[in-house]
N, CA, C and O atoms as CSV, one atom per row, in Angstrom:
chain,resi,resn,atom,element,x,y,z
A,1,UNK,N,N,0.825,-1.176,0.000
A,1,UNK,CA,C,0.000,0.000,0.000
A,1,UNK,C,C,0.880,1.253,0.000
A,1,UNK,O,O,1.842,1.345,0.762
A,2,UNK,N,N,0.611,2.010,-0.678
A,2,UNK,CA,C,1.581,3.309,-0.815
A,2,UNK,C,C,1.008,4.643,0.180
A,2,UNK,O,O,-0.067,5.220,0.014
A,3,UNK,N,N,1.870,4.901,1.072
A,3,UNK,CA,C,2.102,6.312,1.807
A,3,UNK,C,C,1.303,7.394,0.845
A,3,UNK,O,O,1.764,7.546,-0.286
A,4,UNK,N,N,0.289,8.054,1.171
A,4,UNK,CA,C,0.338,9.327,0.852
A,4,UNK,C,C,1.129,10.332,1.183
A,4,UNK,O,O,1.607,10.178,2.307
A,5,UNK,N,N,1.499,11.434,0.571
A,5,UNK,CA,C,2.700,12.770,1.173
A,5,UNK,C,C,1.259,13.805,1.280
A,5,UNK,O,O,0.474,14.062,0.367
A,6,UNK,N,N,1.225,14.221,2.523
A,6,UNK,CA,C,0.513,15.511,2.782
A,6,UNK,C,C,1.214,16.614,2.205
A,6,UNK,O,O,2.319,16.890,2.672
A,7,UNK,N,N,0.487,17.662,0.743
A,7,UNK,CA,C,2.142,18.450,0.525
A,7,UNK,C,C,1.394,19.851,0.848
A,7,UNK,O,O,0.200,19.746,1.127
A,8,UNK,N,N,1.806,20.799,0.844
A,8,UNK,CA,C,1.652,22.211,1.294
A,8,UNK,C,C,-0.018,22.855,0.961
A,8,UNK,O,O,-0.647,23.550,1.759
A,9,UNK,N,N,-0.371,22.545,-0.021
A,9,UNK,CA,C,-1.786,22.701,-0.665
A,9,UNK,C,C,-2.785,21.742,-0.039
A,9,UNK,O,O,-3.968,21.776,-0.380
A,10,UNK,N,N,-2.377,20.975,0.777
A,10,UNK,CA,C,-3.085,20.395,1.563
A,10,UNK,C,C,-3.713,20.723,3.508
A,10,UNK,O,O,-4.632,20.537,4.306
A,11,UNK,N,N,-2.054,21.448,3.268
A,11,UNK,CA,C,-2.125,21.926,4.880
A,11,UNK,C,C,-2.590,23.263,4.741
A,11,UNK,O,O,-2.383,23.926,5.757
A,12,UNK,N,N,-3.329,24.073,3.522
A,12,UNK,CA,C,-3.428,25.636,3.502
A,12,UNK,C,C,-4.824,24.750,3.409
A,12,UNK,O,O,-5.241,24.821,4.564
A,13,UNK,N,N,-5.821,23.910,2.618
A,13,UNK,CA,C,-6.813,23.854,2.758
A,13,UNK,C,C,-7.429,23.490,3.887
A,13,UNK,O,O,-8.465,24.082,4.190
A,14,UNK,N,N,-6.956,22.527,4.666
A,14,UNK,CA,C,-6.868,22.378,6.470
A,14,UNK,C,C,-7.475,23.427,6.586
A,14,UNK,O,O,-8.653,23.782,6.542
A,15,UNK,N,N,-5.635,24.297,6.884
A,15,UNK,CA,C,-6.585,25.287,7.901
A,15,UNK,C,C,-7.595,26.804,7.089
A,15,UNK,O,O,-8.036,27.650,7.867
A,16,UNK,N,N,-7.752,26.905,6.147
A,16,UNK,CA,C,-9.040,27.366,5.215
A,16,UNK,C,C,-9.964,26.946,6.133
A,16,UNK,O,O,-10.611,27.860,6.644
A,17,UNK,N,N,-10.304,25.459,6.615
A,17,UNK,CA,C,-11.981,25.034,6.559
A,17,UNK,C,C,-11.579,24.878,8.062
A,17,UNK,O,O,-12.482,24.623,8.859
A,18,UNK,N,N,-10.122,25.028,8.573
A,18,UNK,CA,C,-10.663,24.709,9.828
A,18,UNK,C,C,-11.241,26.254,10.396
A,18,UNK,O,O,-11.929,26.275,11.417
A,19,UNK,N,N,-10.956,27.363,9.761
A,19,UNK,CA,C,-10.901,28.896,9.797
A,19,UNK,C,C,-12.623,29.366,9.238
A,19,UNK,O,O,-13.216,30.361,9.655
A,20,UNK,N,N,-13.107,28.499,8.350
A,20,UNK,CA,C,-14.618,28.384,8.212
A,20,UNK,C,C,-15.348,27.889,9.096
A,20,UNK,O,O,-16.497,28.310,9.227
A,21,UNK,N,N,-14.909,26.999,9.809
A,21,UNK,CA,C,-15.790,26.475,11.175
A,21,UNK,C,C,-15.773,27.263,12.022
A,21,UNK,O,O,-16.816,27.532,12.620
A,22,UNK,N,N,-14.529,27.898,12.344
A,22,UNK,CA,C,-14.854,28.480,13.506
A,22,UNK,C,C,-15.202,30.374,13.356
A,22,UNK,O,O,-14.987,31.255,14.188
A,23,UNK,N,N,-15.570,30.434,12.499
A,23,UNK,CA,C,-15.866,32.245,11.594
A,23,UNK,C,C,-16.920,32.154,12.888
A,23,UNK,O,O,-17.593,31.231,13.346
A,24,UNK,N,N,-16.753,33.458,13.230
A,24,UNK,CA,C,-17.579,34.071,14.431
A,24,UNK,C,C,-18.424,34.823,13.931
A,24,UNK,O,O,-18.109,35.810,13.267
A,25,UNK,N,N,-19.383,34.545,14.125
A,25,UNK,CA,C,-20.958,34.965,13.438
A,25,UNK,C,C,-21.015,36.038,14.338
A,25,UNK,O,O,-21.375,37.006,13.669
A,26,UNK,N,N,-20.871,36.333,15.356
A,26,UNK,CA,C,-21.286,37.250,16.473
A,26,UNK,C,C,-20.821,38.892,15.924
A,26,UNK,O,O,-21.514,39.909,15.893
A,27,UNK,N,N,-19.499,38.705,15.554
A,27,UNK,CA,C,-18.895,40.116,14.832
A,27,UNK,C,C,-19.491,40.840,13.244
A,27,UNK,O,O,-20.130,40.187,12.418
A,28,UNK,N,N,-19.273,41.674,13.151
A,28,UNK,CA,C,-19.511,41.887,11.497
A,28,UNK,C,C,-18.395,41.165,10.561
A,28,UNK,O,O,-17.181,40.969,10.622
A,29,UNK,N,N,-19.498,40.861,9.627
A,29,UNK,CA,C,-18.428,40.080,8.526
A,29,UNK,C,C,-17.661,40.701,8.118
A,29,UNK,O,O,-16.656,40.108,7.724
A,30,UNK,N,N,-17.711,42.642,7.948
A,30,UNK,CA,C,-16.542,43.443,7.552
A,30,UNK,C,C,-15.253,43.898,8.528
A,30,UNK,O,O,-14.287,44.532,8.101
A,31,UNK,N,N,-15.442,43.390,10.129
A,31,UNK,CA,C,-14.194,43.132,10.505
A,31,UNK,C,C,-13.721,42.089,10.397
A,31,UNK,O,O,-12.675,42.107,11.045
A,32,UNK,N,N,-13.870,41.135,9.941
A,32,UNK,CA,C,-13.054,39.761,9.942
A,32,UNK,C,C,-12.450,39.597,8.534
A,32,UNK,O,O,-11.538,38.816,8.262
A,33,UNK,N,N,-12.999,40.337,7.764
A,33,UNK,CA,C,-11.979,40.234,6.157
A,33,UNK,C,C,-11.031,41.067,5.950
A,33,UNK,O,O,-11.028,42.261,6.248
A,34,UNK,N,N,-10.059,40.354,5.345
A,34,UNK,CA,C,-8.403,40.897,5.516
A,34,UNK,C,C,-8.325,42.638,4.803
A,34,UNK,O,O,-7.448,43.501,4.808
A,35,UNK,N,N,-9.651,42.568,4.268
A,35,UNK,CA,C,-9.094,44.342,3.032
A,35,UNK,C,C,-10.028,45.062,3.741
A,35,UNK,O,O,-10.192,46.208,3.321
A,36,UNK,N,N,-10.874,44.643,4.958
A,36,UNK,CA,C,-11.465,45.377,5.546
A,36,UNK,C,C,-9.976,46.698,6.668
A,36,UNK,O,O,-9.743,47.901,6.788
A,37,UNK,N,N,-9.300,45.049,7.302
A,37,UNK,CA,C,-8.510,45.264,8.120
A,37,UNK,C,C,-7.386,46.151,7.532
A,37,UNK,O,O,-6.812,46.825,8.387
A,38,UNK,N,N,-6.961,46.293,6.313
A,38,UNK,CA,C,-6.008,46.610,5.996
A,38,UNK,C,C,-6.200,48.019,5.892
A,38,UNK,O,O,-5.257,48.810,5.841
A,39,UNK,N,N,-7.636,48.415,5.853
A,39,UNK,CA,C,-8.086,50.134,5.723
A,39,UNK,C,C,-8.169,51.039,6.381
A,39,UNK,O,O,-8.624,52.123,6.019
A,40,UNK,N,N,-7.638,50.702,7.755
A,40,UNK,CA,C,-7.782,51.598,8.856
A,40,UNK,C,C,-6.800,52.148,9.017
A,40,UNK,O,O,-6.884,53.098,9.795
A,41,UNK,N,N,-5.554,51.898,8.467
A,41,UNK,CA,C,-4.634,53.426,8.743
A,41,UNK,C,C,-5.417,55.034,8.297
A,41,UNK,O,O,-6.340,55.139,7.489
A,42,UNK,N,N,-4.940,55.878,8.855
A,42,UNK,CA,C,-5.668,57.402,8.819
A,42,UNK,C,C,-5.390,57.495,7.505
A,42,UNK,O,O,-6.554,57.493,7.105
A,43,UNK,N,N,-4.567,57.596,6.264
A,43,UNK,CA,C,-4.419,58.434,5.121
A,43,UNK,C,C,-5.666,57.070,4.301
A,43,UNK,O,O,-6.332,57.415,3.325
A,44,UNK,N,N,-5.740,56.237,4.632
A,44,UNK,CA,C,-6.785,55.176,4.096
A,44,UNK,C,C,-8.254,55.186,4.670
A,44,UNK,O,O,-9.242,54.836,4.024
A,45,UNK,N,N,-8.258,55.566,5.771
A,45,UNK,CA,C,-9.499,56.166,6.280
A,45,UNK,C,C,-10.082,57.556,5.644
A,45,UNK,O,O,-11.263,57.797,5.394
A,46,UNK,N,N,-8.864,58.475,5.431
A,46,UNK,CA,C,-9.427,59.769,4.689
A,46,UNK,C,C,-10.189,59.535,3.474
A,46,UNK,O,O,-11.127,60.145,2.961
A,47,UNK,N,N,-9.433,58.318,3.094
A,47,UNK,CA,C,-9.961,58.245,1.398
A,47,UNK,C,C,-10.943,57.021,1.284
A,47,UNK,O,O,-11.321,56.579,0.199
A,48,UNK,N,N,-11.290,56.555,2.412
A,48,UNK,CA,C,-12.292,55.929,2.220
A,48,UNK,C,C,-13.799,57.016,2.755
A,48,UNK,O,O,-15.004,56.856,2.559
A,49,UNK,N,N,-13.000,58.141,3.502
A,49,UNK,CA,C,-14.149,58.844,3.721
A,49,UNK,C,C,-14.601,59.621,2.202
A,49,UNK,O,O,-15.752,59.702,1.773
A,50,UNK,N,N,-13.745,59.988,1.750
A,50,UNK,CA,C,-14.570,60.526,0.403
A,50,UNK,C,C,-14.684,59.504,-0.458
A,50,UNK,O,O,-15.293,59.950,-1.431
A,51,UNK,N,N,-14.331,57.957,-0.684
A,51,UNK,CA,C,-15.174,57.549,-1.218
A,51,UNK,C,C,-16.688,57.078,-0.871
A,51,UNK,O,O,-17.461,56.736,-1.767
A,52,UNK,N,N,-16.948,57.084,0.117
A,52,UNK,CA,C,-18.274,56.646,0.836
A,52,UNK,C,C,-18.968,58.482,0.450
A,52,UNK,O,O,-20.190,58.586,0.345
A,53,UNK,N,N,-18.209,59.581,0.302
A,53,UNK,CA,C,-18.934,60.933,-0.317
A,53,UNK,C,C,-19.230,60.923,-1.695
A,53,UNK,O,O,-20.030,61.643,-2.293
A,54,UNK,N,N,-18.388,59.893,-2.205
A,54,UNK,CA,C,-18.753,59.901,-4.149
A,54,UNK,C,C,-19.644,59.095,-4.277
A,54,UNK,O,O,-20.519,59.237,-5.131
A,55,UNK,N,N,-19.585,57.819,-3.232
A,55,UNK,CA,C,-20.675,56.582,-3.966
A,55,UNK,C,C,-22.605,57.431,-3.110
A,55,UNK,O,O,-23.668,57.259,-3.707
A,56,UNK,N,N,-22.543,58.036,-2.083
A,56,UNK,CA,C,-22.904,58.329,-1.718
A,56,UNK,C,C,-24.145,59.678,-1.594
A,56,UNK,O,O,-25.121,59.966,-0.902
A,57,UNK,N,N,-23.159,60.373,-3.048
A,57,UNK,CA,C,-24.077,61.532,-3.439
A,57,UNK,C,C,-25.124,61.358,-4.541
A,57,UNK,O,O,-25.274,60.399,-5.298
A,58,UNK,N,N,-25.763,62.414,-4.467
A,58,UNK,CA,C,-26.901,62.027,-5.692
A,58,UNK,C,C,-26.076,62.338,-7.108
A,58,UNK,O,O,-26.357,61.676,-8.107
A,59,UNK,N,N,-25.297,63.120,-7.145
A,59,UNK,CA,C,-24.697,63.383,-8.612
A,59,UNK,C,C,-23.727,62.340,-8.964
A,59,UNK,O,O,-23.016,61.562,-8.328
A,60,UNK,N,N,-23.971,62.623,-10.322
A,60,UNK,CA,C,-22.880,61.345,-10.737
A,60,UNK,C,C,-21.405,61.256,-11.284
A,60,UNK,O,O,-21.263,61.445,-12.492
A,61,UNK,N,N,-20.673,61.079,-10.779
A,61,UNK,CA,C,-19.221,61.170,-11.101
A,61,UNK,C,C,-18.396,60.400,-11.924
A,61,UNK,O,O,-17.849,59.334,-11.640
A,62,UNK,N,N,-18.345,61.155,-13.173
A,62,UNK,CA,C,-17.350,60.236,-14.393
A,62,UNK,C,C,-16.643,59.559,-14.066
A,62,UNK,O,O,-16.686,58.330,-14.102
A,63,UNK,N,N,-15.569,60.484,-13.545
A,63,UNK,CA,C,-14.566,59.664,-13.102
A,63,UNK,C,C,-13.856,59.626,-11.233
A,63,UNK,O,O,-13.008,60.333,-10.688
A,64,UNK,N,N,-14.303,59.003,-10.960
A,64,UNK,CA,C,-14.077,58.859,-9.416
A,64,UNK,C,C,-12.447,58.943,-8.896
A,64,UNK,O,O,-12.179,59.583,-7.879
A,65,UNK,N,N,-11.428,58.271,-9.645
A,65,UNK,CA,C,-10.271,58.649,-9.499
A,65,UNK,C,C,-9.745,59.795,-9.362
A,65,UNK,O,O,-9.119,60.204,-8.385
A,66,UNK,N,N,-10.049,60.492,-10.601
A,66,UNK,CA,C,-9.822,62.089,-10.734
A,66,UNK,C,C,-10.183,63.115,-9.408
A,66,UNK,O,O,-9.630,64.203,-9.248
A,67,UNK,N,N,-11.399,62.450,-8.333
A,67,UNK,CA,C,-11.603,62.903,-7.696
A,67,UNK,C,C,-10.828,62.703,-6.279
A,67,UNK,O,O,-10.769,63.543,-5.381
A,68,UNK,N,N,-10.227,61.359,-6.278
A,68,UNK,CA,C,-9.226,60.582,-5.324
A,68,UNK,C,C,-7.929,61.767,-5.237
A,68,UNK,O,O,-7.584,62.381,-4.227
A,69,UNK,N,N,-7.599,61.825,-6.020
A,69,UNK,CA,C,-5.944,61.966,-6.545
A,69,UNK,C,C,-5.677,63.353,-5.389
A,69,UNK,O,O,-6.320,64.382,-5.182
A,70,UNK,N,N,-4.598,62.874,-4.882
A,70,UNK,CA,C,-4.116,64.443,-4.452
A,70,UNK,C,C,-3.434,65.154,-5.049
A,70,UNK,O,O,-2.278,64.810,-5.297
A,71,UNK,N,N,-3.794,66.029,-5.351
A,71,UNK,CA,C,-3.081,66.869,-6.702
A,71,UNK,C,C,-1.467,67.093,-6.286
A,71,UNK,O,O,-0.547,66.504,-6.853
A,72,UNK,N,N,-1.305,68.005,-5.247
A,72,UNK,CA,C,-0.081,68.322,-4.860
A,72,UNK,C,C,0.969,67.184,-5.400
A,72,UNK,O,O,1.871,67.280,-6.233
A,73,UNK,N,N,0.417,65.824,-4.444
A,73,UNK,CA,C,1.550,64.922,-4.308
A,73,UNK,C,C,1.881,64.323,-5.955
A,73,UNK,O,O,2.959,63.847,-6.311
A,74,UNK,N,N,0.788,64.473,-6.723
A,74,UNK,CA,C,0.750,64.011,-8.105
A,74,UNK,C,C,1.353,64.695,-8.919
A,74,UNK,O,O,1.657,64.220,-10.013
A,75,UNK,N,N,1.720,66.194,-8.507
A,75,UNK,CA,C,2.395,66.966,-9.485
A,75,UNK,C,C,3.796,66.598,-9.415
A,75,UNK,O,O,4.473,67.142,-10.288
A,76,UNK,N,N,4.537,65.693,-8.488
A,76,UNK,CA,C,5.409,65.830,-8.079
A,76,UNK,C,C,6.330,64.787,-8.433
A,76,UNK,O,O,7.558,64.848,-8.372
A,77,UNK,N,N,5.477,63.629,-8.886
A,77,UNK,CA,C,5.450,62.321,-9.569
A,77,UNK,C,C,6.502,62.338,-10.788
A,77,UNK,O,O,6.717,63.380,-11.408
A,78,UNK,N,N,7.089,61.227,-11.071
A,78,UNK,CA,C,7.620,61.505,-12.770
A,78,UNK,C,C,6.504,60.318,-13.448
A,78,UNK,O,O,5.721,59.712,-12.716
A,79,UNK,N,N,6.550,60.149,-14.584
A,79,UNK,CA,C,5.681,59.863,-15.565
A,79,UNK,C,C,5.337,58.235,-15.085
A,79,UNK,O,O,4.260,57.682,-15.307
A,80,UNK,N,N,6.445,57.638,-14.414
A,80,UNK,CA,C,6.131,56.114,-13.890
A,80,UNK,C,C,5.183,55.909,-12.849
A,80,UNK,O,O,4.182,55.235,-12.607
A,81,UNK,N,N,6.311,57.239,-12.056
A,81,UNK,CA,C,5.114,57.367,-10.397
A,81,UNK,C,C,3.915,57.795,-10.508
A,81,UNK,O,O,3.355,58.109,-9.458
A,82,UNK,N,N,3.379,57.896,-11.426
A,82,UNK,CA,C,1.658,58.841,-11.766
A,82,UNK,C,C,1.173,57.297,-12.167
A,82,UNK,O,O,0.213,56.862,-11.531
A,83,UNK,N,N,1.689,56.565,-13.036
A,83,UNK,CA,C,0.993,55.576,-13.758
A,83,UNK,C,C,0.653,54.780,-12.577
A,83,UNK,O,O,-0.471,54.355,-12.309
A,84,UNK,N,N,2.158,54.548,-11.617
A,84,UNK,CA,C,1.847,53.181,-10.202
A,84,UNK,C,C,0.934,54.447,-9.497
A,84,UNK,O,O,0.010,53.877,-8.917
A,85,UNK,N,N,0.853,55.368,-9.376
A,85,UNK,CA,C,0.157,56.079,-8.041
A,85,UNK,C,C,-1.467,55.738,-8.996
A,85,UNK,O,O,-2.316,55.196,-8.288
A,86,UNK,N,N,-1.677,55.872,-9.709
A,86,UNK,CA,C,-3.169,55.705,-10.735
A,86,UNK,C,C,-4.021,54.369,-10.459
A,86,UNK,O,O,-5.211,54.060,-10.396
A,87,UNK,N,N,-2.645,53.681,-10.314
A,87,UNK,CA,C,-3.110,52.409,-10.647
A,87,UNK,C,C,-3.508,51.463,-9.101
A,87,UNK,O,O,-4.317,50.535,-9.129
A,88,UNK,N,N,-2.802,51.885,-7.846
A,88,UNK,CA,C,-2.843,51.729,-7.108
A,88,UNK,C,C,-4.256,52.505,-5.781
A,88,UNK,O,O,-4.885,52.080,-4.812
A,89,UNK,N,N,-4.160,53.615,-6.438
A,89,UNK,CA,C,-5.189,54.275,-6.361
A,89,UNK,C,C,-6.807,53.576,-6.700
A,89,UNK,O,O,-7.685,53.647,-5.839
A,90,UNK,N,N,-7.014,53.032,-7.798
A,90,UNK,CA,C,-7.987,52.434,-8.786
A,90,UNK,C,C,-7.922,51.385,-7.757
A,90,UNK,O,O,-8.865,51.423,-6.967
A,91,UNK,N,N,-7.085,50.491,-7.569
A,91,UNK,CA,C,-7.366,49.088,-6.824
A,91,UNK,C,C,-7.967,49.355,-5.238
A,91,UNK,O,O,-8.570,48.577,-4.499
A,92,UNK,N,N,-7.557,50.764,-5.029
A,92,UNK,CA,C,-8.007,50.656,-3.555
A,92,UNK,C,C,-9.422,51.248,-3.759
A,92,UNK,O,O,-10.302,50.990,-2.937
A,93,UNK,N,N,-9.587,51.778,-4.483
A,93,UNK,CA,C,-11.160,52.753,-4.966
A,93,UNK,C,C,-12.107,50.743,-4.756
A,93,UNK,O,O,-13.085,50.346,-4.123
A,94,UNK,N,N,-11.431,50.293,-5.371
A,94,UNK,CA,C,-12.446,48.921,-5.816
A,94,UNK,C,C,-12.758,48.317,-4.927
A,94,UNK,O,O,-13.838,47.814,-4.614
A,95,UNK,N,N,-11.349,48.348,-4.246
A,95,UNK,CA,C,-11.866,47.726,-2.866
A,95,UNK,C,C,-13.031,48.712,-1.907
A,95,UNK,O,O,-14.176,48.576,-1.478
A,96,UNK,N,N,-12.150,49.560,-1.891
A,96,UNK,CA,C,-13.168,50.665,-0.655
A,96,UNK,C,C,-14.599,50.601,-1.320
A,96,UNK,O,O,-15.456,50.269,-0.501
A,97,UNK,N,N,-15.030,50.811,-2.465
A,97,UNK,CA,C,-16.460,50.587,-2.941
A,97,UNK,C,C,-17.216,49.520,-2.697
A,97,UNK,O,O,-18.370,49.722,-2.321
A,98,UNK,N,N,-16.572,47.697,-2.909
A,98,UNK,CA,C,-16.812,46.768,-2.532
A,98,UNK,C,C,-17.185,46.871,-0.852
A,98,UNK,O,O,-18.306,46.425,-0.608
A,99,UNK,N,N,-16.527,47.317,0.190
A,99,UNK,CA,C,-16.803,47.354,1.367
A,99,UNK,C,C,-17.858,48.500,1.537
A,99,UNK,O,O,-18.728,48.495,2.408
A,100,UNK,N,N,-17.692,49.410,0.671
A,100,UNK,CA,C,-19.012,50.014,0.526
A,100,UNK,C,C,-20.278,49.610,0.865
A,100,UNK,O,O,-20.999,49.575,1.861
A,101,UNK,N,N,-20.320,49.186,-0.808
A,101,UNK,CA,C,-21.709,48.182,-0.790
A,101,UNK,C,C,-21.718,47.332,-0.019
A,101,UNK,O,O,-22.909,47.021,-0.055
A,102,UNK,N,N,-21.285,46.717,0.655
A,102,UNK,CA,C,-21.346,45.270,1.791
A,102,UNK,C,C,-21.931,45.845,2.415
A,102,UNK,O,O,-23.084,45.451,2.590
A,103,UNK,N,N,-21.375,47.395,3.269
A,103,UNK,CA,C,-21.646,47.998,4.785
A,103,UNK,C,C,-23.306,48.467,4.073
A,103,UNK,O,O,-24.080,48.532,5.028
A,104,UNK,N,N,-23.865,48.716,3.076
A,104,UNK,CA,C,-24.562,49.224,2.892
A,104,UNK,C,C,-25.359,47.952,2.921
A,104,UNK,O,O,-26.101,47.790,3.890
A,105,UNK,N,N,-25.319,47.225,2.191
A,105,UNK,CA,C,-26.118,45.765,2.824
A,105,UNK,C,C,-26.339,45.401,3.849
A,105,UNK,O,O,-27.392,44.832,4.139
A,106,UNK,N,N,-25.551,45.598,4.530
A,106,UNK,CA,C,-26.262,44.762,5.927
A,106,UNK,C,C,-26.449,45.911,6.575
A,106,UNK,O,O,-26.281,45.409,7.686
A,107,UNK,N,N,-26.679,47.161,6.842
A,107,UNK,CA,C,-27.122,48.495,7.065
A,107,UNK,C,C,-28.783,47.994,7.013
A,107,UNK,O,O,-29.631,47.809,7.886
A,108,UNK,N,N,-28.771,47.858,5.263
A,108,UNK,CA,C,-30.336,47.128,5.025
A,108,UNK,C,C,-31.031,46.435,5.521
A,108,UNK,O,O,-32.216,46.603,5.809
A,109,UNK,N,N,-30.225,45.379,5.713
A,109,UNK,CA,C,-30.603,44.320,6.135
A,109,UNK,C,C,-31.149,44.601,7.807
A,109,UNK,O,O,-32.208,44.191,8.282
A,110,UNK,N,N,-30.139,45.381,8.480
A,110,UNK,CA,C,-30.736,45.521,9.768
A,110,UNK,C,C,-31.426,46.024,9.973
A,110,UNK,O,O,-32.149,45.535,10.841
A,111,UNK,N,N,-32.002,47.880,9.220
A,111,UNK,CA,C,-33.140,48.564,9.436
A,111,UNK,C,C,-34.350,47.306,8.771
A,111,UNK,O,O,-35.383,47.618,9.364
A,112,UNK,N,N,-34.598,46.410,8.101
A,112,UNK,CA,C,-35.503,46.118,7.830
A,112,UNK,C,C,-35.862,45.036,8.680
A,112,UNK,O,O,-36.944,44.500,8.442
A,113,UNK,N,N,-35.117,44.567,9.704
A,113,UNK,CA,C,-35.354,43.399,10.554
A,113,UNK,C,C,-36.168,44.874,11.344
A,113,UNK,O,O,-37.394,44.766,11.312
A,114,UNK,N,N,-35.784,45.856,11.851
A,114,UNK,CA,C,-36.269,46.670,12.871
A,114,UNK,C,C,-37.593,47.284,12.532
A,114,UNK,O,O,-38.151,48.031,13.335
């Protein structure tokens, strides 16, 4: 009979499901996810506060980045650092919107239990 080898992709799915069993229902699901956690430094809090002001208003905004950007620090950029600051910018917009809409879901969800 041949030995199985437990190999590394085995011990990450472990603890995956052993990390699904024990998910604590009691907390919000948006503190326990990792891009929730990662947003609370202050210069990431600022900019999640105006994105929760863009998704948030009645007018509609072309382009939401354009509205992110800090100008100062962008003028200051050379032509690479604008492209990574753009682009990095955009990924966190996606995220912060995604946690957006979540917080706004279960927002829902609770005034309508009440």
């Amino acid at each position: 009979m041949r030995k199985r080898i437990k190999g590394k992709l085995y011990f990450l799915a472990k603890d995956a499901k052993s990390r699904m069993k024990n998910f604590n229902k009691e907390k919000s699901i948006f503190e326990q996810l990792p891009y929730v956690r990662a947003c609370f430094n202050v210069r990431d809090q600022e900019l999640y506060e105006k994105v929760k002001r863009i998704l948030s208003s009645d007018e509609v905004v072309i382009n939401p980045i354009k509205e992110l950007i800090d100008s100062k620090y962008y003028k200051t950029l050379t032509l690479e650092a604008k492209q990574k600051y753009v682009f990095d910018l955009s990924e966190k917009y996606k995220e912060m919107k995604l946690r957006f809409e979540r917080e706004n879901e279960e927002f829902a969800k609770i005034s309508n239990i009440m």
